[in-house]
C-alpha positions in Angstrom: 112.6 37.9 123.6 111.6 40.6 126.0 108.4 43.0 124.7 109.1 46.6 125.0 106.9 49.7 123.7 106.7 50.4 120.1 103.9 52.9 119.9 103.6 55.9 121.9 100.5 59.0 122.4 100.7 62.6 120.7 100.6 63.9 123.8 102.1 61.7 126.7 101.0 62.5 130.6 102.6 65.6 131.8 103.0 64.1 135.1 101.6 61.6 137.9 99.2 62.5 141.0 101.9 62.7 143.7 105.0 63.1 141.2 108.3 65.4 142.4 107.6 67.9 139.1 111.3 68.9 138.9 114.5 69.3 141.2 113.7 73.0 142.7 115.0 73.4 145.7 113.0 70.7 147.5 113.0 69.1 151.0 111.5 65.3 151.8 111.2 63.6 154.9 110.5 59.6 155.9 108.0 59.2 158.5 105.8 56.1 159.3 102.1 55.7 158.4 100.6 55.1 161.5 96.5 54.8 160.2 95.1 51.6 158.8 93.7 52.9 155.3 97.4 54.3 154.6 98.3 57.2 153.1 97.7 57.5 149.1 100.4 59.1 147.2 99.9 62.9 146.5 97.9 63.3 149.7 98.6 65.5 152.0 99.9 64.2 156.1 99.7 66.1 159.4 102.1 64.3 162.2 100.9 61.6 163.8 100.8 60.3 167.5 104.0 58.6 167.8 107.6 59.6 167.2 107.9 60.1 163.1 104.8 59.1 162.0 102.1 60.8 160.0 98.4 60.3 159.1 96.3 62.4 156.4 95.5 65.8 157.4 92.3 66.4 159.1 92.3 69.2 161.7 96.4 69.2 162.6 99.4 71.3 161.2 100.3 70.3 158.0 103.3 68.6 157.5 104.1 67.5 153.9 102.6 65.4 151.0 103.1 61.8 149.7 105.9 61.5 147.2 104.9 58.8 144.2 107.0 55.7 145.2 106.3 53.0 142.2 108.6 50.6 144.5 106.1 50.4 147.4 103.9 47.0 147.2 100.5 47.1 145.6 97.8 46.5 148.2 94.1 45.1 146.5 92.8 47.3 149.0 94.3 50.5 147.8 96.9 50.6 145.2 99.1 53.5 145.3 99.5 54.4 149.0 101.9 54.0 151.2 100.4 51.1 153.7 100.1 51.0 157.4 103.6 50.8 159.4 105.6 51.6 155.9 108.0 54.4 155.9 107.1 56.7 153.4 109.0 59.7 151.5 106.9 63.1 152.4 107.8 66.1 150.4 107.4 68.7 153.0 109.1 71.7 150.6 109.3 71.4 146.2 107.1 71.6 143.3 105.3 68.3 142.6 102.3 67.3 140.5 98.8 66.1 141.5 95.2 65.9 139.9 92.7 69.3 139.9 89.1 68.6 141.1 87.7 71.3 139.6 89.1 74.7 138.2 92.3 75.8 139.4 94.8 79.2 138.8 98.2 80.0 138.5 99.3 81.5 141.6 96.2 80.3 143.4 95.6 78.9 147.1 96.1 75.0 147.3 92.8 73.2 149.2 92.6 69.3 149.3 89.1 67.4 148.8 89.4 64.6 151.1 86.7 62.9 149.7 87.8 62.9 146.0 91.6 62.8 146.4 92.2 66.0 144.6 93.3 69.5 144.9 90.7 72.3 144.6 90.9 75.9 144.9 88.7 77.3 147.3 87.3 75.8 150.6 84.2 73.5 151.0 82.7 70.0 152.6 85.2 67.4 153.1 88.0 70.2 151.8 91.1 70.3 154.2 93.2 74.0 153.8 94.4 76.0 152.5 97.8 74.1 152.4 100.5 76.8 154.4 103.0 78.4 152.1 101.5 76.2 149.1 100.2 77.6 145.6 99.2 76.2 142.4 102.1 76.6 139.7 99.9 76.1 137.2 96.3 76.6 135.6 94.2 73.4 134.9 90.1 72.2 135.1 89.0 69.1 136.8 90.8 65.7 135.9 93.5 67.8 134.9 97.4 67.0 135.9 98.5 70.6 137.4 101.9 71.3 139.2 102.1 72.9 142.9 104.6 74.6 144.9 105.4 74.0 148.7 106.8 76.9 150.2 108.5 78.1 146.8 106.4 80.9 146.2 104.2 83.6 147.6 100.4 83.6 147.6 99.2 85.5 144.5 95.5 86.7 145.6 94.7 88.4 142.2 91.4 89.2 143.4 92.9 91.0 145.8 95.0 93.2 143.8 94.4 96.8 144.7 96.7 98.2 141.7 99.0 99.4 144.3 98.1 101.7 146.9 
């Protein structure tokens, strides 16, 4: 007889790193991974050299971010990432989930630690950013699952805020 769950958390995960948070208007794209180490899921990609590839942002334009694909094969290497010479799903506009690496706000600038595999708020070493046209949907400290928006939004700099002038 097949197993299936019979116990379940209080409080089960809001959401994955990487995970399409809801159906907003959203756009996604298939490109190839073109570098050896892939590209992890929830990261974000900047074209590549060839025609329709992509490899992690460094120093190019930003293009989209790794969509959570459960179907791609499991490498030892590095489990969930989309491998060398797959074609992954890129969401390039859409709300979708990833970790926090420290504190993050609602309305805040997106930055993304390249070392840690997480989304920060502010610039610093090994931080790539701030993502264009990207803010954080939601408040959350490090470890935490928080939701972002691609080029939903606007910016909200509430340091900024003059009260109106």
């Amino acid at each position: 007889m097949a197993t299936y769950q019979t116990t379940y958390s209080e409080a089960p995960a809001k959401g994955l790193h990487g995970q399409i948070a809801s159906e907003e208007k959203s756009n996604r794209i298939s490109r190839t991974v073109e570098n050896a180490d892939g590209v992890r899921f929830g990261q974000p990609v900047q074209r590549g050299a060839g025609d329709h590839g992509v490899v992690p942002l460094a120093s190019g334009t930003f293009l989209g971010i790794a969509i959570l694909n459960p179907a791609v094969p499991a490498s030892a290497t590095l489990p969930d990432a989309y491998p060398q010479y797959f074609t992954g799903a890129f969401m390039t506009q859409g709300p979708m989930y990833v970790i926090a690496g420290g504190a993050v706000i609602d309305g805040g600038e997106v930055f993304y630690n390249t070392s840690t595999h997480r989304y920060v708020g502010a610039a610093g070493a090994n931080i790539v950013g701030p993502i264009p046209d990207a803010v954080f949907d939601t408040s959350g400290g490090n470890g935490d699952i928080v939701e972002i928006s691609l080029r939903l939004r606007a910016t909200i700099h509430p340091e900024a805020d003059t009260g109106g002038a």
